[in-house]
Predicted model as a PDB file, atoms N, CA, C, CB and O in Angstrom, pLDDT in the B-factor column:
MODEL        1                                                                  
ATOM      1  N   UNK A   1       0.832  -1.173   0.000  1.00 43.00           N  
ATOM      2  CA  UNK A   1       0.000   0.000   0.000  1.00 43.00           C  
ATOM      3  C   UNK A   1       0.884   1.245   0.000  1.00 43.00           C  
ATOM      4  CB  UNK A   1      -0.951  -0.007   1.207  1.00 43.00           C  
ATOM      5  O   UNK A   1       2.065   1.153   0.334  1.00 43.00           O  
ATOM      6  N   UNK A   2       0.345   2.390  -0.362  1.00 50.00           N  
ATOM      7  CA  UNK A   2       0.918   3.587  -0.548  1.00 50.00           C  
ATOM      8  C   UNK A   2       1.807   4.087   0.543  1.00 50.00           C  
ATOM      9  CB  UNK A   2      -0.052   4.457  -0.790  1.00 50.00           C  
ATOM     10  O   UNK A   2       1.224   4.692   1.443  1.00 50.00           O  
ATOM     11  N   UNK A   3       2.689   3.997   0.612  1.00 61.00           N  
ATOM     12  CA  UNK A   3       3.376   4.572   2.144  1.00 61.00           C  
ATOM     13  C   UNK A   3       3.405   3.601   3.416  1.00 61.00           C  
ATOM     14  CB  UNK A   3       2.456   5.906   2.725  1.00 61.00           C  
ATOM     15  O   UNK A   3       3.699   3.966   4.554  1.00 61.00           O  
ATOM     16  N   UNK A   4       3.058   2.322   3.037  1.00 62.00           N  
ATOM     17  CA  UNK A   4       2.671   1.762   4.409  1.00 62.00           C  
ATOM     18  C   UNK A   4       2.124   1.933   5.061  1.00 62.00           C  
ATOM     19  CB  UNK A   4       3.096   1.641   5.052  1.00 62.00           C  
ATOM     20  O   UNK A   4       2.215   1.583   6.238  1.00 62.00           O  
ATOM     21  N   UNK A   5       1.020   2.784   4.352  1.00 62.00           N  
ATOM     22  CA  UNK A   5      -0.353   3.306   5.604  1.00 62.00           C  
ATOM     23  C   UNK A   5      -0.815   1.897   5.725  1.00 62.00           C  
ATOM     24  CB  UNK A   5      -1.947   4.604   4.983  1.00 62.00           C  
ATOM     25  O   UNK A   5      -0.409   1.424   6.787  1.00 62.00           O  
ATOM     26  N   UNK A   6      -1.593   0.961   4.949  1.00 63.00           N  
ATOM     27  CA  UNK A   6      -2.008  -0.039   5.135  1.00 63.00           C  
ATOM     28  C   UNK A   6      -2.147  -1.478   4.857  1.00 63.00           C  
ATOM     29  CB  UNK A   6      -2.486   0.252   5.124  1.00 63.00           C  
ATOM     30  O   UNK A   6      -2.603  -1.860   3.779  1.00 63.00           O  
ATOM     31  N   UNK A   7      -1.653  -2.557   6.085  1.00 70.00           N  
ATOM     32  CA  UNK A   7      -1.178  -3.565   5.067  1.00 70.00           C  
ATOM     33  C   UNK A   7      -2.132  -4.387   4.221  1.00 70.00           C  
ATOM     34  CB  UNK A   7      -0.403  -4.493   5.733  1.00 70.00           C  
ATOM     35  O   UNK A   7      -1.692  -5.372   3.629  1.00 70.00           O  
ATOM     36  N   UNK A   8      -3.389  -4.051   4.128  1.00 66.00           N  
ATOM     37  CA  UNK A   8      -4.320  -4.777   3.371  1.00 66.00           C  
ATOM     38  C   UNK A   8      -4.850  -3.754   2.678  1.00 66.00           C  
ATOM     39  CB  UNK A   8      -5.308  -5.601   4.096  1.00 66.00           C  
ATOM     40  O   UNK A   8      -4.738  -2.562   2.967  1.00 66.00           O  
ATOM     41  N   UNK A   9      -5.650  -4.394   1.410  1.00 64.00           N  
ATOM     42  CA  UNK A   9      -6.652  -3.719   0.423  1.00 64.00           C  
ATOM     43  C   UNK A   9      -8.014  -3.199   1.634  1.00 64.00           C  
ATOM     44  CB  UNK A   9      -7.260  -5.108  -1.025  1.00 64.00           C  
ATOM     45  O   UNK A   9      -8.628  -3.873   2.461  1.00 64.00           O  
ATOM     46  N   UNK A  10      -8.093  -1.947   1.325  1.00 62.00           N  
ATOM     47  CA  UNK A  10      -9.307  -1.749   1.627  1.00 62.00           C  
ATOM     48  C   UNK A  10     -11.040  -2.392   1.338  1.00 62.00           C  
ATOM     49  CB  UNK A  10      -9.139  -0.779   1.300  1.00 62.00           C  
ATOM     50  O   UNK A  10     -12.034  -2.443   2.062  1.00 62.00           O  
ATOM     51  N   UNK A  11     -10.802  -2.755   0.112  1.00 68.00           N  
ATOM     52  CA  UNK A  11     -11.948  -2.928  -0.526  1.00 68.00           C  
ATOM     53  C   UNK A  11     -11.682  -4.199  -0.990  1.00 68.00           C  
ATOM     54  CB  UNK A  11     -12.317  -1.931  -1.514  1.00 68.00           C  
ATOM     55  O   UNK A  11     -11.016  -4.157  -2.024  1.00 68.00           O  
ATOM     56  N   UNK A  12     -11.985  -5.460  -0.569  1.00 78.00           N  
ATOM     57  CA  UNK A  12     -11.566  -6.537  -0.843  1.00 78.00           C  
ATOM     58  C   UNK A  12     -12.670  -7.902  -1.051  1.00 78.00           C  
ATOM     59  CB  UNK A  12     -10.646  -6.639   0.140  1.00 78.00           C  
ATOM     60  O   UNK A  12     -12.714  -9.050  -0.611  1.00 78.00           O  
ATOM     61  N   UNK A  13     -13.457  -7.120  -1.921  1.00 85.00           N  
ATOM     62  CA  UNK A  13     -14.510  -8.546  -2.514  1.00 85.00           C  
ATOM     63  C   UNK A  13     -14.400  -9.822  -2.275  1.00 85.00           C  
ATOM     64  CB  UNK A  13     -14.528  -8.775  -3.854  1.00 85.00           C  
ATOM     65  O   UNK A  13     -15.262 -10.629  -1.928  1.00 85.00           O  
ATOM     66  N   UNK A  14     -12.957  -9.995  -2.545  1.00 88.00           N  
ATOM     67  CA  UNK A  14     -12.491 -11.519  -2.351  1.00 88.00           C  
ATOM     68  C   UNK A  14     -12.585 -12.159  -1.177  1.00 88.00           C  
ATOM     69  CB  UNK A  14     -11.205 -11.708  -2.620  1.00 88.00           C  
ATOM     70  O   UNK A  14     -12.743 -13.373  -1.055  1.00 88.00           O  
ATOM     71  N   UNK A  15     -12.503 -11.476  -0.420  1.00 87.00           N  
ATOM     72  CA  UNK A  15     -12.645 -11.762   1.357  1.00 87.00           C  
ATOM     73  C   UNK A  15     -14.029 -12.864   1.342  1.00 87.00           C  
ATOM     74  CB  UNK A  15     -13.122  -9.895   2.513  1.00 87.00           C  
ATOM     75  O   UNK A  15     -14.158 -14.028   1.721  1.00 87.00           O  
ATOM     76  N   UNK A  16     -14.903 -11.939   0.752  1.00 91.00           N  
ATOM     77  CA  UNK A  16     -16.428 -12.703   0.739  1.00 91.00           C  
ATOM     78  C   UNK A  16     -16.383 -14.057   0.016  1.00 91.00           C  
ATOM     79  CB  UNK A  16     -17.630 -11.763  -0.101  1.00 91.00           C  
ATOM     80  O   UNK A  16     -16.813 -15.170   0.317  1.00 91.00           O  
ATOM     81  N   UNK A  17     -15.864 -13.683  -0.804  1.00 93.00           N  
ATOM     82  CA  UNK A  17     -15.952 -15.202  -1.584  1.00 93.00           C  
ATOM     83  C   UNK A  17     -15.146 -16.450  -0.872  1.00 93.00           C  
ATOM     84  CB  UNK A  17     -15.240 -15.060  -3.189  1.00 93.00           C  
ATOM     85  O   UNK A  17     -15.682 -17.515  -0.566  1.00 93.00           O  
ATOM     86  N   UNK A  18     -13.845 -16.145  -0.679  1.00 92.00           N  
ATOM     87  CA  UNK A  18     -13.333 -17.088   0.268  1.00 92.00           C  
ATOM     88  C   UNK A  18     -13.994 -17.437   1.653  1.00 92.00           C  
ATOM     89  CB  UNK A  18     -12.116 -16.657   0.525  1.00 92.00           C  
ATOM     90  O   UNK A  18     -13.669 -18.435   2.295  1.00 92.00           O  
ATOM     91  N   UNK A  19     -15.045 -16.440   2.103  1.00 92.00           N  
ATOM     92  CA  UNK A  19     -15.604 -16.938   3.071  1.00 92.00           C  
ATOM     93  C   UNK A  19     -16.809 -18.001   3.052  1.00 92.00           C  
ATOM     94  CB  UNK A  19     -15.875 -15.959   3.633  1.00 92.00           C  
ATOM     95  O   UNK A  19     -17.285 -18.728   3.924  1.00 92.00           O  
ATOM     96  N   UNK A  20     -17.097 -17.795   1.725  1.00 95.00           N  
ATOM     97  CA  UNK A  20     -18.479 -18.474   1.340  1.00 95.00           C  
ATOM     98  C   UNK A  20     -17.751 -19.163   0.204  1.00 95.00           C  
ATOM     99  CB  UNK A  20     -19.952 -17.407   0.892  1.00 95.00           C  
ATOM    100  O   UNK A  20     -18.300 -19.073  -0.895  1.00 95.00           O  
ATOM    101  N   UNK A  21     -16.745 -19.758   0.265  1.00 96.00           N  
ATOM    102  CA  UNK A  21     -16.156 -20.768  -1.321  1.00 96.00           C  
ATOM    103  C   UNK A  21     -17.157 -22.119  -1.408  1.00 96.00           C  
ATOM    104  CB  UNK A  21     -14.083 -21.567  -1.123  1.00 96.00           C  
ATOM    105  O   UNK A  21     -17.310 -22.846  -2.389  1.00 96.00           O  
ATOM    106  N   UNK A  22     -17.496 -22.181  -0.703  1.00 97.00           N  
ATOM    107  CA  UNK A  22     -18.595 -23.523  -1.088  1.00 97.00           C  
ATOM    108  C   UNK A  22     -20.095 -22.881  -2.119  1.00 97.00           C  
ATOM    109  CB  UNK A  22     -19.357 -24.308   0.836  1.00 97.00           C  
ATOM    110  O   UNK A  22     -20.510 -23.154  -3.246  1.00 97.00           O  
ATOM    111  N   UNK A  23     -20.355 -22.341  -1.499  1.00 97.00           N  
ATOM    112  CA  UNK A  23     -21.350 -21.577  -1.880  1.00 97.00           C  
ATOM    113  C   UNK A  23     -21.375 -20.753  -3.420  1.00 97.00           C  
ATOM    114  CB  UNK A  23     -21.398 -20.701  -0.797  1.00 97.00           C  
ATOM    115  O   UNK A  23     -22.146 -20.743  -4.378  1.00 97.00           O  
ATOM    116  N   UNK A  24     -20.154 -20.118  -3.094  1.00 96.00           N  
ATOM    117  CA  UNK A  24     -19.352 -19.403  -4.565  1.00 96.00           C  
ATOM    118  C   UNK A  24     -19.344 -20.568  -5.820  1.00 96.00           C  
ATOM    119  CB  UNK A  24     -17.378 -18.947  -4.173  1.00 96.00           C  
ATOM    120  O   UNK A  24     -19.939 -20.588  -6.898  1.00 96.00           O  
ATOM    121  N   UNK A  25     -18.509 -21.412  -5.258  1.00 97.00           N  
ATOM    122  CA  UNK A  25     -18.899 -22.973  -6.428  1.00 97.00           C  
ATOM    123  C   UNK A  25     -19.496 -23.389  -7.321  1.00 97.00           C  
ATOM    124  CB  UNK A  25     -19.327 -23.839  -6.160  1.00 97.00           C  
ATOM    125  O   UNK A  25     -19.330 -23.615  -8.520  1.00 97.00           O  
ATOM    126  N   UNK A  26     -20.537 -23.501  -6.289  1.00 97.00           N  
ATOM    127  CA  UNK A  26     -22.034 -24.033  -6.183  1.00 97.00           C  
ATOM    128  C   UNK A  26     -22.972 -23.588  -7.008  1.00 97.00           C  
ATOM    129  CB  UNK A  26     -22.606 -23.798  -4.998  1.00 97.00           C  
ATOM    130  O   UNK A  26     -23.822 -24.204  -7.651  1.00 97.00           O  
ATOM    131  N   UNK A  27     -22.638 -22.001  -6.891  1.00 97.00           N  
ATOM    132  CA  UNK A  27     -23.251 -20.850  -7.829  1.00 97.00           C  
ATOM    133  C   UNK A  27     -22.354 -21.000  -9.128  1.00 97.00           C  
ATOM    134  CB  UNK A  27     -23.130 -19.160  -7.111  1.00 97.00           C  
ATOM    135  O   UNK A  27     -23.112 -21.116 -10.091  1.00 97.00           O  
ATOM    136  N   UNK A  28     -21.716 -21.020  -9.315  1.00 96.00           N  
ATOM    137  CA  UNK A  28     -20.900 -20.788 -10.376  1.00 96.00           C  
ATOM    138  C   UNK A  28     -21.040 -21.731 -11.249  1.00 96.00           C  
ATOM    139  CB  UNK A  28     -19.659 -20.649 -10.077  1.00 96.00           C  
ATOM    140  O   UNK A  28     -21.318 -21.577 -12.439  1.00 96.00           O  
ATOM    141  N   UNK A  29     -20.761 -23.210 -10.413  1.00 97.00           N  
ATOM    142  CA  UNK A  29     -21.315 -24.464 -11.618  1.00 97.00           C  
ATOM    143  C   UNK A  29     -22.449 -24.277 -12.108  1.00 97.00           C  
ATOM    144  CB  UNK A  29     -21.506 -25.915 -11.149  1.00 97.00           C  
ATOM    145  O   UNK A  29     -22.591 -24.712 -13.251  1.00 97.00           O  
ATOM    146  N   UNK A  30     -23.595 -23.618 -11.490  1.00 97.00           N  
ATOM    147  CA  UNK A  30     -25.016 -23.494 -11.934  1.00 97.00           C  
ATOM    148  C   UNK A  30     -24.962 -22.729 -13.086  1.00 97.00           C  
ATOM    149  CB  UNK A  30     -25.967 -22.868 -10.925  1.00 97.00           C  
ATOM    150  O   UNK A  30     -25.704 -22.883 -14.056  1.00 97.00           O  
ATOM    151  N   UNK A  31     -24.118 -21.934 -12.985  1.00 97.00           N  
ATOM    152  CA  UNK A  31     -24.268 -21.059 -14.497  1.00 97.00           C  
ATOM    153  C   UNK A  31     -23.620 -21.378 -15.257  1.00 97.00           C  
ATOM    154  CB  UNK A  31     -24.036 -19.753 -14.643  1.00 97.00           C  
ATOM    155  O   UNK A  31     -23.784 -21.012 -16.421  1.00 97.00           O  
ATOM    156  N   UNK A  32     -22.389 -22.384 -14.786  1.00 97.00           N  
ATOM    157  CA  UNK A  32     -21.589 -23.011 -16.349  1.00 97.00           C  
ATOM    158  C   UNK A  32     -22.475 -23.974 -17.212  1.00 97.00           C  
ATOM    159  CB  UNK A  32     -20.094 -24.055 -15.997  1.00 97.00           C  
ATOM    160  O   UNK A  32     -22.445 -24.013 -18.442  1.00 97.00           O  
ATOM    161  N   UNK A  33     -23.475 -24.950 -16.190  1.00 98.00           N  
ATOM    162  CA  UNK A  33     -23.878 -26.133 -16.403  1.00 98.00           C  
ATOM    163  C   UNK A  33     -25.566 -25.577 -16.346  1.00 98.00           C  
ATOM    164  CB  UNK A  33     -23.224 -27.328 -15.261  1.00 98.00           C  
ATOM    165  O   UNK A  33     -26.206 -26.625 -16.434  1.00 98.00           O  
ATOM    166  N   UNK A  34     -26.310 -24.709 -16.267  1.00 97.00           N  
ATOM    167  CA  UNK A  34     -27.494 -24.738 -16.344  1.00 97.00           C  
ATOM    168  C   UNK A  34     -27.956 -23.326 -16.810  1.00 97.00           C  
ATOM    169  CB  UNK A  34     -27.988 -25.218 -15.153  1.00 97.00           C  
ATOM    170  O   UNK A  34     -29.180 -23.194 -16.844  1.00 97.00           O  
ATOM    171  N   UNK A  35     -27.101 -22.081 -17.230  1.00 96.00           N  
ATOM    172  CA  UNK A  35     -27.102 -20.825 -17.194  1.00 96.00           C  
ATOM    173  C   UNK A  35     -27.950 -20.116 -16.619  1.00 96.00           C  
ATOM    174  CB  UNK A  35     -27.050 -20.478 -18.104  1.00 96.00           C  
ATOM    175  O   UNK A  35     -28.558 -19.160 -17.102  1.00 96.00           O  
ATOM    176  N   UNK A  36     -28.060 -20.725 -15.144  1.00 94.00           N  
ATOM    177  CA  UNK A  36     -29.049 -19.913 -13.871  1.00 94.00           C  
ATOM    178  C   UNK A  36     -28.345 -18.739 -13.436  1.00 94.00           C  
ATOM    179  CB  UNK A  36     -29.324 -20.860 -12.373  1.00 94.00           C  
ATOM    180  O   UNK A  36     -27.671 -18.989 -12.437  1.00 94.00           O  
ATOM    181  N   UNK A  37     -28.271 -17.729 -13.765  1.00 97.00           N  
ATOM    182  CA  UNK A  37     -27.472 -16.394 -13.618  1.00 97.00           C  
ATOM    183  C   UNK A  37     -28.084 -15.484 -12.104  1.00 97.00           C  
ATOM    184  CB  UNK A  37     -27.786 -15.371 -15.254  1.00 97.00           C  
ATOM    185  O   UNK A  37     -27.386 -14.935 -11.252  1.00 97.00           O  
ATOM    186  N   UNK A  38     -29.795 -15.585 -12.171  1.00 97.00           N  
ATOM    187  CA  UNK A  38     -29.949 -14.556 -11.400  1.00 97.00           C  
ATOM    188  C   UNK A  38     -29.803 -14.659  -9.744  1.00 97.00           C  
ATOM    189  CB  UNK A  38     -31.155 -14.130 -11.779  1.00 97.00           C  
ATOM    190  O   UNK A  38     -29.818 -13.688  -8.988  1.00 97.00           O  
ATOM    191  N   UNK A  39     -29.624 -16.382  -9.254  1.00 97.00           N  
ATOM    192  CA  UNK A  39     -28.873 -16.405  -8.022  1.00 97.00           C  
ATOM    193  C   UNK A  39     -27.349 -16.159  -7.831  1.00 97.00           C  
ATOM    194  CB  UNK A  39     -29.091 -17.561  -7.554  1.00 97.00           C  
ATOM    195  O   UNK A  39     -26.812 -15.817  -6.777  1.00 97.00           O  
ATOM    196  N   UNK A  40     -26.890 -16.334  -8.734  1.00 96.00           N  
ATOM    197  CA  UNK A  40     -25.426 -15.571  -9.260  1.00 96.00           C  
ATOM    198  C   UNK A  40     -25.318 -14.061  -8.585  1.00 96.00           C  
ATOM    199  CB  UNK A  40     -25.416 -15.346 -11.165  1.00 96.00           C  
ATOM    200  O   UNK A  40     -24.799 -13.676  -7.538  1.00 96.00           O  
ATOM    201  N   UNK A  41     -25.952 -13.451  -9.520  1.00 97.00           N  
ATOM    202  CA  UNK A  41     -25.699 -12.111  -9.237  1.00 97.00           C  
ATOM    203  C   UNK A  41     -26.229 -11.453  -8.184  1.00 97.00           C  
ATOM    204  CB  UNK A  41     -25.983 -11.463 -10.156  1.00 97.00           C  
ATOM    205  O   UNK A  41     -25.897 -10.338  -7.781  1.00 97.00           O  
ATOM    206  N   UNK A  42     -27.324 -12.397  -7.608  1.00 97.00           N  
ATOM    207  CA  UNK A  42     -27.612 -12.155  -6.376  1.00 97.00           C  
ATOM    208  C   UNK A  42     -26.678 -11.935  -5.267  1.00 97.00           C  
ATOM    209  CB  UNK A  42     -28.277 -12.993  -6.107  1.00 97.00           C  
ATOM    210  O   UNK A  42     -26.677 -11.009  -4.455  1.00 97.00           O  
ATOM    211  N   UNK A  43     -25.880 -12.943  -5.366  1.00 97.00           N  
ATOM    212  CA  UNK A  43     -24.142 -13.140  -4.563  1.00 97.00           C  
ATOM    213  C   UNK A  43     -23.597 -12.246  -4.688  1.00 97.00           C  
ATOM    214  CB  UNK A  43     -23.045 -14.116  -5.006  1.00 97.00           C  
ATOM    215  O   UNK A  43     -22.847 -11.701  -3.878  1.00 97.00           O  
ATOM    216  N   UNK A  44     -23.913 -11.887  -5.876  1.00 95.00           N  
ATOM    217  CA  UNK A  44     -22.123 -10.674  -6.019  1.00 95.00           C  
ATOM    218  C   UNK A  44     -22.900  -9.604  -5.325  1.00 95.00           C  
ATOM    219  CB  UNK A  44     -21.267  -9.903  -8.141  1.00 95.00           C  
ATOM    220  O   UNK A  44     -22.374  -8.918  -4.449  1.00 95.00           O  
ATOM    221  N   UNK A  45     -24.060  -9.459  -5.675  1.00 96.00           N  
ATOM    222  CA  UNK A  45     -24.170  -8.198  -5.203  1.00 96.00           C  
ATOM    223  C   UNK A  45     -24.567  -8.017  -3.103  1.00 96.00           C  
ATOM    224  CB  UNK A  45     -25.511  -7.605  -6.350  1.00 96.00           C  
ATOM    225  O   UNK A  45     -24.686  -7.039  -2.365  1.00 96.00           O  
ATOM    226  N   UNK A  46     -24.625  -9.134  -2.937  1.00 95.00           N  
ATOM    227  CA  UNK A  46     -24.262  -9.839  -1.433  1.00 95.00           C  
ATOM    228  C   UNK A  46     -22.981  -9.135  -1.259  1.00 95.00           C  
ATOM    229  CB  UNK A  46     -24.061 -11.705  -1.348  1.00 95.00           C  
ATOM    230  O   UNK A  46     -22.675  -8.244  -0.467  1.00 95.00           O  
ATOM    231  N   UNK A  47     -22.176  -9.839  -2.339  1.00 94.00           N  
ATOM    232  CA  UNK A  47     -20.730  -9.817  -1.309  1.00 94.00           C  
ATOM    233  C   UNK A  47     -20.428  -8.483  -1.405  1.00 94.00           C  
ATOM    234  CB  UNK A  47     -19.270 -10.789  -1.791  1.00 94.00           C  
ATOM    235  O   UNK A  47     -19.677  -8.074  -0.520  1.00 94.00           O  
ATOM    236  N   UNK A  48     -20.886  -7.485  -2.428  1.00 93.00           N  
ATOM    237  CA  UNK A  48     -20.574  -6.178  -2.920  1.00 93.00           C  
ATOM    238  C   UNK A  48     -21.211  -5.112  -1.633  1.00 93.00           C  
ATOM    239  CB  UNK A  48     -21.339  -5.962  -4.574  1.00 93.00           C  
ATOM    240  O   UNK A  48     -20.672  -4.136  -1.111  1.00 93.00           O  
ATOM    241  N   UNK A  49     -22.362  -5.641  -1.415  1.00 94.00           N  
ATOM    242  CA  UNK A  49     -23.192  -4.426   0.214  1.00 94.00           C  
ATOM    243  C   UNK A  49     -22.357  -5.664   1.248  1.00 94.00           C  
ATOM    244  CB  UNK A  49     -26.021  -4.360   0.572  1.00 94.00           C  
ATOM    245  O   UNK A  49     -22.561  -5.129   2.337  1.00 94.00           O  
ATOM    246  N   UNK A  50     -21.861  -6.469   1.456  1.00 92.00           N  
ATOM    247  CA  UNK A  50     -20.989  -6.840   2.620  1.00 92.00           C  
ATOM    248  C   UNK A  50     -19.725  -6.445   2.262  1.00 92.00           C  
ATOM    249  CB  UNK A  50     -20.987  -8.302   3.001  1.00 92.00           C  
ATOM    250  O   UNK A  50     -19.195  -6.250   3.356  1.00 92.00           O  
ATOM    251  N   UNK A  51     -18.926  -6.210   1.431  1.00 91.00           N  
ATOM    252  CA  UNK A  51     -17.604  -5.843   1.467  1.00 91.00           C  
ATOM    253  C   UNK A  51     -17.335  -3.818   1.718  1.00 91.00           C  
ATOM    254  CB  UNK A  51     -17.010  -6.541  -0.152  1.00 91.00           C  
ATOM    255  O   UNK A  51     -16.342  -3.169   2.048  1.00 91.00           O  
ATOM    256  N   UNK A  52     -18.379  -3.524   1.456  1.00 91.00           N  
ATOM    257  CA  UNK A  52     -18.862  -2.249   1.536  1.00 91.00           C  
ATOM    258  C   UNK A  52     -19.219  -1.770   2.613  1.00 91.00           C  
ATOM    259  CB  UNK A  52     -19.722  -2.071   0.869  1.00 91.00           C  
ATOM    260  O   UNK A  52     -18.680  -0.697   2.882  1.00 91.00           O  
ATOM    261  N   UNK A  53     -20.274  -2.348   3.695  1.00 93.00           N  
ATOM    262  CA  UNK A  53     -20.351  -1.982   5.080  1.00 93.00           C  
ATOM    263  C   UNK A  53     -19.276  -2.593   6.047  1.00 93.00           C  
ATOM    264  CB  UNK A  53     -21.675  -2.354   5.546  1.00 93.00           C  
ATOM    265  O   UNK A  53     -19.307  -2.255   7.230  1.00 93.00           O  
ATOM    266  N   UNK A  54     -18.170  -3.625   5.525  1.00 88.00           N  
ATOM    267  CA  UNK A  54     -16.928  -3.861   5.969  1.00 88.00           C  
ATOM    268  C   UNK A  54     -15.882  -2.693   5.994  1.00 88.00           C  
ATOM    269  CB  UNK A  54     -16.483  -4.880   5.217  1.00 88.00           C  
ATOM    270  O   UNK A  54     -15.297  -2.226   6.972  1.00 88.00           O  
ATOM    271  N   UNK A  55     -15.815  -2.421   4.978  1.00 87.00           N  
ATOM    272  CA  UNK A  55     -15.133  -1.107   4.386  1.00 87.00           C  
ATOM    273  C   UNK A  55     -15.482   0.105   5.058  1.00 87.00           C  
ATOM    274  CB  UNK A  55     -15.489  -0.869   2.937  1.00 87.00           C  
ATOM    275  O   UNK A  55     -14.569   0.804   5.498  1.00 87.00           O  
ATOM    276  N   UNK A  56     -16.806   0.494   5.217  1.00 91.00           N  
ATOM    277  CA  UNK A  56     -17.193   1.551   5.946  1.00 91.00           C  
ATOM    278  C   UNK A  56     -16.666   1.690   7.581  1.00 91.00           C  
ATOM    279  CB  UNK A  56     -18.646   1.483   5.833  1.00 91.00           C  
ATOM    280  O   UNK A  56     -16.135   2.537   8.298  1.00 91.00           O  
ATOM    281  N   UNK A  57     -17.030   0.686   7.651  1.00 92.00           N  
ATOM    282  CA  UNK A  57     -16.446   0.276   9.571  1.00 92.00           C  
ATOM    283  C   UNK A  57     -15.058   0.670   9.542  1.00 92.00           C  
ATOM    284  CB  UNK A  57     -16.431  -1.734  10.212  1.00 92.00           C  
ATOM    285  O   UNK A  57     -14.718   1.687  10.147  1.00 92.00           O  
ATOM    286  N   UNK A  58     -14.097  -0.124   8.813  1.00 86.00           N  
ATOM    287  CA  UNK A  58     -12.712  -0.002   9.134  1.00 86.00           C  
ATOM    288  C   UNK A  58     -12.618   1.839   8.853  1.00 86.00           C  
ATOM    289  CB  UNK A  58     -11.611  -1.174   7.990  1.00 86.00           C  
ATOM    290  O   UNK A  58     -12.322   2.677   9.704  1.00 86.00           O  
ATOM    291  N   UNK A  59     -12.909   2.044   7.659  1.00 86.00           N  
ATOM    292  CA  UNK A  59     -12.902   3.472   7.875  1.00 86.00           C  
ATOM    293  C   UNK A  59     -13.296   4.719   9.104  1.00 86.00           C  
ATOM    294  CB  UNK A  59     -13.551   3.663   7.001  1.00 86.00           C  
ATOM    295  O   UNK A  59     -12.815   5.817   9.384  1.00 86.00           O  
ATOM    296  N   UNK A  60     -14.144   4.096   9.503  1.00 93.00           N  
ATOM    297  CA  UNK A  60     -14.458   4.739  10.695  1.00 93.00           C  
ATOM    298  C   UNK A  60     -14.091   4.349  11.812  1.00 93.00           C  
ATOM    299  CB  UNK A  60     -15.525   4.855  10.834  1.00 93.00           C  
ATOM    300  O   UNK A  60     -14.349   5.012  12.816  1.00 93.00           O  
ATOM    301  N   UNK A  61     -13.358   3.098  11.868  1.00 92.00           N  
ATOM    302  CA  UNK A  61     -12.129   2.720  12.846  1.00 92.00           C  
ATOM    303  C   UNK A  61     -10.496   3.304  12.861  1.00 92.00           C  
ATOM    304  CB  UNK A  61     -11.978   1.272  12.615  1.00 92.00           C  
ATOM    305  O   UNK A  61      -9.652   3.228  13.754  1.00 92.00           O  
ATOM    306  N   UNK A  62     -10.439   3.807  11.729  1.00 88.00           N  
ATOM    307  CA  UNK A  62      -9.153   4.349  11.713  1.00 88.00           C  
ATOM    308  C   UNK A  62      -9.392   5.747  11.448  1.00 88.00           C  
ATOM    309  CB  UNK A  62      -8.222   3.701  10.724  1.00 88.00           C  
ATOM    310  O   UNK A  62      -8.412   6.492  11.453  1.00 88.00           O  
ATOM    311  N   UNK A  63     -10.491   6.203  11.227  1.00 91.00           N  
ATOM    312  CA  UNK A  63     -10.907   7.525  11.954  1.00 91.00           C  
ATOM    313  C   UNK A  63     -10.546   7.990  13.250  1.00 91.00           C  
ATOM    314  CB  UNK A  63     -12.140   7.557  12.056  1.00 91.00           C  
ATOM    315  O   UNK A  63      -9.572   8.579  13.718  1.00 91.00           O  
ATOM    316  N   UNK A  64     -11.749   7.496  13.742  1.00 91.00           N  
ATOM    317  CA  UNK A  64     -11.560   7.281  15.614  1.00 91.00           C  
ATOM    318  C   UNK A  64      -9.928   7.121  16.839  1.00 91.00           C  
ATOM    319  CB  UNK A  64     -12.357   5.599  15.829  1.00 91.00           C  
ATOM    320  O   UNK A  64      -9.535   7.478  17.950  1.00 91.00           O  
ATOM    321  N   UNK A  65      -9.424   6.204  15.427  1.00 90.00           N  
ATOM    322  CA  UNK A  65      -8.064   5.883  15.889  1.00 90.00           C  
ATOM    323  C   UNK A  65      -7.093   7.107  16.150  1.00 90.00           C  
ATOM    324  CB  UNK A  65      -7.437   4.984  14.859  1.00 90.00           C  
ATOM    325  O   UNK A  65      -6.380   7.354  17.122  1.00 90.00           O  
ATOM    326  N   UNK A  66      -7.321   7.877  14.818  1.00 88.00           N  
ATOM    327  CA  UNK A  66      -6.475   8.791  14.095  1.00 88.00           C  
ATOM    328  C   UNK A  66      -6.740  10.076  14.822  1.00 88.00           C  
ATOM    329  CB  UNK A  66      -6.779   8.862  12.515  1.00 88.00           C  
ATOM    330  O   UNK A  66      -5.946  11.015  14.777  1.00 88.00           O  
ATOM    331  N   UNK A  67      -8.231  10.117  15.709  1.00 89.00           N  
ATOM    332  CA  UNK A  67      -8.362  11.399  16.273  1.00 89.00           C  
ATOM    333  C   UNK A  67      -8.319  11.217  17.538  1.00 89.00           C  
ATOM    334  CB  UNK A  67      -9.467  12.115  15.928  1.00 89.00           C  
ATOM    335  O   UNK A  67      -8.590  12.190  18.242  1.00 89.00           O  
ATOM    336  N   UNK A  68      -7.954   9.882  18.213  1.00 83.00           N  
ATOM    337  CA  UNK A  68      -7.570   9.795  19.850  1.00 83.00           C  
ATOM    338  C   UNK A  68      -6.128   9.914  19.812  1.00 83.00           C  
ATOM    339  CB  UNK A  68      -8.021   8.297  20.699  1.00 83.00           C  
ATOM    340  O   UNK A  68      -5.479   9.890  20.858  1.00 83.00           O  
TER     341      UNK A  68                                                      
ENDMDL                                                                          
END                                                                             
């Protein structure tokens, strides 16, 4: 990261998916093998408002941090 402010990505989608890799799969074969898309994108956009109110928190944790 820029300067060593931080050692991780802020915004890290992937987090979600590795947390749910079974699930991620699962979905994914469905659309290689049956082209069921709209529980698909249901996910992403799961992991997209969870990686996002993740994101928000830490931000406002190193806010808080930054002004004590």
């Amino acid at each position: 990261m820029k300067q060593g402010l931080l050692d991780n990505p802020l915004l890290y989608l992937s987090r979600h998916i590795v947390r749910t890799k079974s699930e991620y799969d699962r979905l994914l074969q469905e659309v290689r093998d049956k082209q069921v898309w709209e529980e698909w994108i249901f996910y992403i956009l799961e992991a997209v408002e969870n990686t996002a109110i993740e994101t928000i928190n830490t931000i406002q944790e190193i806010k808080k941090a930054f002004l004590d």
